[in-house]
VORO-72033 format. One record per residue (C-alpha): z, x, y. Coordinates in steps of 0.1 Angstrom, whole numbers, padded with zeros to 4 digits, always signed. Layout:
! residues N
ZXY
...
END
This chain:
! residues 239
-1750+0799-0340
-1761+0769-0358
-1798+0758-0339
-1790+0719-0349
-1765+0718-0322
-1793+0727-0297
-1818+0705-0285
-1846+0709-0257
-1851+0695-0225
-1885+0688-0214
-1888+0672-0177
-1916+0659-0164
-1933+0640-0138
-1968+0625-0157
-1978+0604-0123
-1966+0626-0092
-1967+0609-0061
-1963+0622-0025
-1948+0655-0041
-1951+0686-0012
-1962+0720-0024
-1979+0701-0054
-2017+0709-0060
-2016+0696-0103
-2018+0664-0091
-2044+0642-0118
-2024+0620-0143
-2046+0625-0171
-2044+0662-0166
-2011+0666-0164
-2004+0642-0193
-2025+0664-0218
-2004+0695-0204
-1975+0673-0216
-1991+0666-0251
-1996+0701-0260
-1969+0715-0248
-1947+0687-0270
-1973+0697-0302
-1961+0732-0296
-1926+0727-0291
-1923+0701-0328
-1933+0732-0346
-1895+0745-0341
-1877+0711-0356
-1853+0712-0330
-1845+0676-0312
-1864+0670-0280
-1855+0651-0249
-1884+0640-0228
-1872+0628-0197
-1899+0621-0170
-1894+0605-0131
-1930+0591-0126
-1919+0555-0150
-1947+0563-0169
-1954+0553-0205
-1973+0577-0224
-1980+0561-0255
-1998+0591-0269
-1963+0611-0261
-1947+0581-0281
-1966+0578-0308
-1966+0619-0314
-1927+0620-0311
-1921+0590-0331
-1945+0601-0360
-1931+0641-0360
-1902+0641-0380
-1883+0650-0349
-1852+0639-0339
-1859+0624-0300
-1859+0603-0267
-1881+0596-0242
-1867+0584-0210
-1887+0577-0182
-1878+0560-0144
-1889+0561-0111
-1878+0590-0088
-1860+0587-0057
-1859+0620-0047
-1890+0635-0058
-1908+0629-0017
-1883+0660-0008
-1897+0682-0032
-1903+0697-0065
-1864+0708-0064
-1850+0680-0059
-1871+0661-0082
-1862+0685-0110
-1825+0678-0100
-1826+0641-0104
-1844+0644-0142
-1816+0666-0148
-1791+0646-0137
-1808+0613-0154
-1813+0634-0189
-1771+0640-0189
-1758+0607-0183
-1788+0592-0206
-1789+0614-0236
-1765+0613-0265
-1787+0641-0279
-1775+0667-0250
-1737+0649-0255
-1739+0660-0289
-1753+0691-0281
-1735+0730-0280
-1770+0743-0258
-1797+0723-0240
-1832+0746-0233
-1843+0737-0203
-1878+0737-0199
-1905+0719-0175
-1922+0702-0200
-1960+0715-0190
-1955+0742-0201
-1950+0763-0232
-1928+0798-0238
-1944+0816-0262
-1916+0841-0269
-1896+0809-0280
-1882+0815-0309
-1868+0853-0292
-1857+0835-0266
-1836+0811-0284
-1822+0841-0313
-1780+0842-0317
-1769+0819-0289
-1731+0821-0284
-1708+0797-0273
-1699+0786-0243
-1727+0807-0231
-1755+0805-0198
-1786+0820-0204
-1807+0823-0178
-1825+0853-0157
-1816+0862-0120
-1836+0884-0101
-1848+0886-0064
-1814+0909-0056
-1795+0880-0069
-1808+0851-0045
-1828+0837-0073
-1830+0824-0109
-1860+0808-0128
-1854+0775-0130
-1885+0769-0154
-1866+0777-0190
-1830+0786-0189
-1801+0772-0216
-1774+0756-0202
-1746+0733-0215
-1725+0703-0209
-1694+0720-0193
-1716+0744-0169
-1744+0715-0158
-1715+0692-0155
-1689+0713-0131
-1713+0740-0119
-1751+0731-0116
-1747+0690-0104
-1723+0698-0080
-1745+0717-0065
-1776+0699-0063
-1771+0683-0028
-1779+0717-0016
-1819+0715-0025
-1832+0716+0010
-1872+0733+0007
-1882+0721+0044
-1852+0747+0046
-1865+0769+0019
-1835+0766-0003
-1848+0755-0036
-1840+0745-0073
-1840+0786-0085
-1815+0798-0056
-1788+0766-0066
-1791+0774-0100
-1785+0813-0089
-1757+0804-0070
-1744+0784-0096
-1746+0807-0122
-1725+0832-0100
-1701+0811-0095
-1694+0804-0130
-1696+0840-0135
-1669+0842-0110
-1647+0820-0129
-1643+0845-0156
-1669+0824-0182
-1696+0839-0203
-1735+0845-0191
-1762+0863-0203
-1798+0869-0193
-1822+0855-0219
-1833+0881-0245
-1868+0889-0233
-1887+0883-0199
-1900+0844-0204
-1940+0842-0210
-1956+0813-0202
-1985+0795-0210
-1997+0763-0190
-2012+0759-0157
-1990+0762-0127
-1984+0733-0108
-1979+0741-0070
-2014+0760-0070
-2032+0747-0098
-2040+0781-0119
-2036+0792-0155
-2009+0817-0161
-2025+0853-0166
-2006+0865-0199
-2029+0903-0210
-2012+0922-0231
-2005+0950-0202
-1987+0925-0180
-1965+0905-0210
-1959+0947-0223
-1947+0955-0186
-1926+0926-0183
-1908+0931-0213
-1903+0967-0204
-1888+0957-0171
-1863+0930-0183
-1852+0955-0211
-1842+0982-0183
-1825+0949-0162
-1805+0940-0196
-1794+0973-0197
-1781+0974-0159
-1764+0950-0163
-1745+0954-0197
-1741+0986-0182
-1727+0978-0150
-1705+0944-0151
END
C-alpha cells in the first residue's frame, strides 16, 4: 500500500508531573529523547503528529519539524488524566491526536509510537500494510499487547480502542497493553483483519518507568526475532 496515506503518531509528555511508576522524570532530559527520536523518525518522509499532554512548547521540536520538509503538527495541552497513570495518560494523547489531527483523518494507518523512543527495525515494520488492517503484537497468553508501537486506524481506534479506555485502572493493575489486547480481540472477533507486526519491535531509548537504556546485543535482537518468527507461524498456522 501506498506509505503517503500513513502518517506517525508520536505521544509525549516533555514536563511529567505527579505521574506514578515514572522514574524519567527531568524536562530537559526527556525533551532531548524527544529531539532525536523526531531526527530519526524525518529520515522516513512520512507525516508526523506530535501530540504531547505536558502544554509544553518545545521550540527546538518546532523549529526542527517546521524546517524538515515534513508534512506535520504539533499539538500540545494539559493532561487531565495523566495523575492516574502512564495508561491513562497515553489514552487521553490518543484520544486528543484523533479529534485534533486532520493528518490521521486523512490517513489509511496511524504508527503509534511513544515518541522517546526510536524502532530501529522501522522500515520492516512498516513493509506492505494492507487495508483495513491492525498491526500490533500480543503476547503474555493473550492478556497483553505492547502498547509502545503498534498501527492502528480510524475505524478500529474509533469503535474498538476509545471505547475502551475507561477501563485503565493501574492501582488495579489493568493497564494501557491489556485494553489494547482486549481490544484487538474483539475486533478479531468481529470477523475484521489483524496481523502481528512483521518482526519483534527493537527499541532504542531509555525507558521511562525505571530510567535505563534498552540493552539491544546482537544475541538478544537475533533471539527475539527468532521467537516472533515461530509466534507468526503459530498463528498463521492455527487461526
Amino acid at each position: 500500500m501506498s506509505q503517503k496515506k500513513t502518517c506517525i503518531l508520536l505521544t509525549a509528555t516533555i514536563a511529567p508531573s505527579n505521574v506514578p511508576f515514572l522514574k524519567r522524570m527531568d524536562k530537559d532530559q526527556r525533551e532531548e529523547d524527544y529531539i532525536d527520536a523526531i531526527k530519526y523518525y524525518l529520515q522516513f518522509k512520512l507525516p508526523i503528529i506530535f501530540c504531547e499532554n505536558s502544554n509544553t512548547n518545545s521550540k527546538v521540536i518546532l523549529e526542527l519539524l517546521q524546517n524538515s520538509g515534513v508534512k506535520f503538527e504539533y499539538f500540545t495541552f494539559k493532561s487531565e488524566k495523566s495523575i492516574e497513570g502512564k495508561g491513562k495518560g497515553e489514552a487521553e494523547i490518543l484520544s486528543f491526536a484523533f479529534l485534533n489531527s486532520k493528518i490521521i483523518k486523512e490517513s489509511s494507518h496511524t504508527i503509534k509510537i511513544t515518541g522517546r523512543y526510536q524502532v530501529k527495525n522501522f522500515l520492516n515494520q512498516i513493509k506492505n500494510l494492507k487495508k483495513d488492517t491492525v498491526y500490533a503484537n500480543v503476547t503474555r497468553n493473550l492478556t497483553y499487547s505492547d502498547s509502545r508501537f503498534f498501527i492502528l486506524h480510524n475505524f478500529f481506534y474509533s469503535n474498538y480502542l476509545l471505547v475502551n479506555f475507561s477501563k485503565i485502572d493501574e492501582k488495579n493493575n489493568i493497564f494501557m497493553e491489556h485494553v489494547l489486547l482486549s481490544s484487538v480481540l474483539k475486533y478479531i472477533a468481529d470477523l475484521n483483519h489483524w496481523s502481528l507486526l512483521n518482526q519483534k519491535t527493537i527499541y532504542e531509548g531509555v525507558y521511562g518507568t525505571d530510567n535505563v537504556k534498552y540493552k539491544n546485543t546482537l544475541f538478544r535482537i537475533f533471539g527475539k526475532q527468532i521467537l516472533h518468527k515461530f509466534k507468526i507461524h503459530f498463528f498463521k498456522s492455527n487461526l
